[in-house]
N, C-alpha and C positions, 0 to 999 in steps of 0.2 A: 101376842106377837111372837113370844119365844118358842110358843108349843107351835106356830105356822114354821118358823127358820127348823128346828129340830126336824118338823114332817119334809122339808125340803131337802135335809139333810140326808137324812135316811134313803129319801126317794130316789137320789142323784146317787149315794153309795148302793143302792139296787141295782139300777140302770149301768152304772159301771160297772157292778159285777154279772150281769147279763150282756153284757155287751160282751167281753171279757171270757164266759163262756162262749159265745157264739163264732168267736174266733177261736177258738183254740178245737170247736167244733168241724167249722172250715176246716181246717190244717187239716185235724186226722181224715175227714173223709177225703182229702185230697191226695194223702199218703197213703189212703186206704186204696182206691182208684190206680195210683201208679203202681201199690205193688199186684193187685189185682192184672193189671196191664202186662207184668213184667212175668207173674205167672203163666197167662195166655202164649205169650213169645215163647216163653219155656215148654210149654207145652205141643207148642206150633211147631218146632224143631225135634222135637222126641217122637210125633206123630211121622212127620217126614222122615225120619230113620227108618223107622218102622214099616213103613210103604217102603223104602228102597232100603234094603238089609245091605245090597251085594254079595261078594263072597268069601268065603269065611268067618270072621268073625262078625256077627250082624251089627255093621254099622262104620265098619272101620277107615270108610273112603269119608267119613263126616269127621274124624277124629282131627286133633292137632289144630284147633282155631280156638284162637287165643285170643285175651280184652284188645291187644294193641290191633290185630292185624286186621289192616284194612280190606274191604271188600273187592275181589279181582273179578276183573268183567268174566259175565258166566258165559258158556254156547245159548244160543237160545233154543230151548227145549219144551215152547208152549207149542207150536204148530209144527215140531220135528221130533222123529225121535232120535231119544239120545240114548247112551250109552249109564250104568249107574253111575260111573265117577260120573262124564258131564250133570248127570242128574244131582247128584250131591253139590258139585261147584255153584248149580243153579239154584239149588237150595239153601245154599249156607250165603248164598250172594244177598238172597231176596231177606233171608233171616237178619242177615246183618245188618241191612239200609233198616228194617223195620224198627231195628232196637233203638234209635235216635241218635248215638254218635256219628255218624258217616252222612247224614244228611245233605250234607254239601259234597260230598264225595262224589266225583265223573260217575263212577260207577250206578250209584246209588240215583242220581239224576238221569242217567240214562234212563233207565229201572222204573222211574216213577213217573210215566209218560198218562196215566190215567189206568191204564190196562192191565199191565202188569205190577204197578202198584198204584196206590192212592197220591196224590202229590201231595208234599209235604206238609200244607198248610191243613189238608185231610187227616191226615193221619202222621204226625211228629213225631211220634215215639215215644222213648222215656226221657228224661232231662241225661244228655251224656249217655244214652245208654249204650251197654258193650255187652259181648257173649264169650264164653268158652265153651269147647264144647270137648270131654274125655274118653275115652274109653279104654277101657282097661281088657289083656288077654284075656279074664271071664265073661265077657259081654256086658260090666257095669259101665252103662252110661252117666256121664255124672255131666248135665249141664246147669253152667250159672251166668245168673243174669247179673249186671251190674249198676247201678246210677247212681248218679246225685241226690241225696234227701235233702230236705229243706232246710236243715240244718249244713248243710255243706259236707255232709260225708257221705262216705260210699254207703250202699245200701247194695242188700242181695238179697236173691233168690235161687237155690239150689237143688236141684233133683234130681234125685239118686235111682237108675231101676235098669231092670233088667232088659238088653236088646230084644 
């Protein structure tokens, strides 16, 4: 009878440390997933520089957007053409709604009518996500991503490279 409780013992302190694994499994690939997402974004916005350089310094009509600033309705530029600033406003617009803080935002709900974005229950974003976007007189672009981790602090993603 002692040696059945001991093998129940043991089997139950298994079980809970497999359980125990298995969640802490979840977590990372779920932190693994958003900051994969958050690179994408990052990447999605440095692409869009890139197609539209403008004049001068390549890129410099994307410059100056910051975690807080909210997203200002763009021209719309998918069946007209625009100009690079309007093209940039239209870029940094759709970048913005995409990163998941602005979700609720007119802007962003305008934006997300199916076509020219996903509706939100599609495609959310990151938890809080926000962008900046830098450029410096030598053409380093420095954009960072920003969210919420699971743990409740900010988390980033940061990349550095040439216009």
């Amino acid at each position: 009878m002692v040696e059945l409780l001991v093998a129940v013992l043991v089997m139950g302190v298994g079980v809970l440390g497999v359980t125990g694994l298995q969640l802490v499994s979840l977590q990372n690939n779920r932190d693994a997933l958003v900051r994969s997402e958050a690179l994408q974004l990052t990447y999605d916005i440095i692409d869009r520089i890139r197609i539209n350089p403008g004049t001068g310094t390549p890129g410099v009509n994307y410059a100056g957007v910051d975690f807080d600033d909210e997203p200002s309705a763009p021209p719309d530029c998918q069946g007209a053409d625009c100009s690079s600033d309007q093209m940039a406003q239209f870029d940094i617009a759709l970048w913005q709604c995409s990163l998941g803080a602005y979700n609720l935002n007119d802007v962003c709900d305008g934006l997300r009518d199916g076509a020219t974005l996903p509706v939100a229950e599609a495609q959310p974003g990151l938890p809080d996500g926000a962008g900046r976007i830098e450029i410096d007189g030598a053409g380093i672009i420095t954009v960072t991503v920003r969210w919420t981790g699971f743990n409740g602090q900010d988390e980033f993603v940061v990349v550095e490279t040439q216009g």
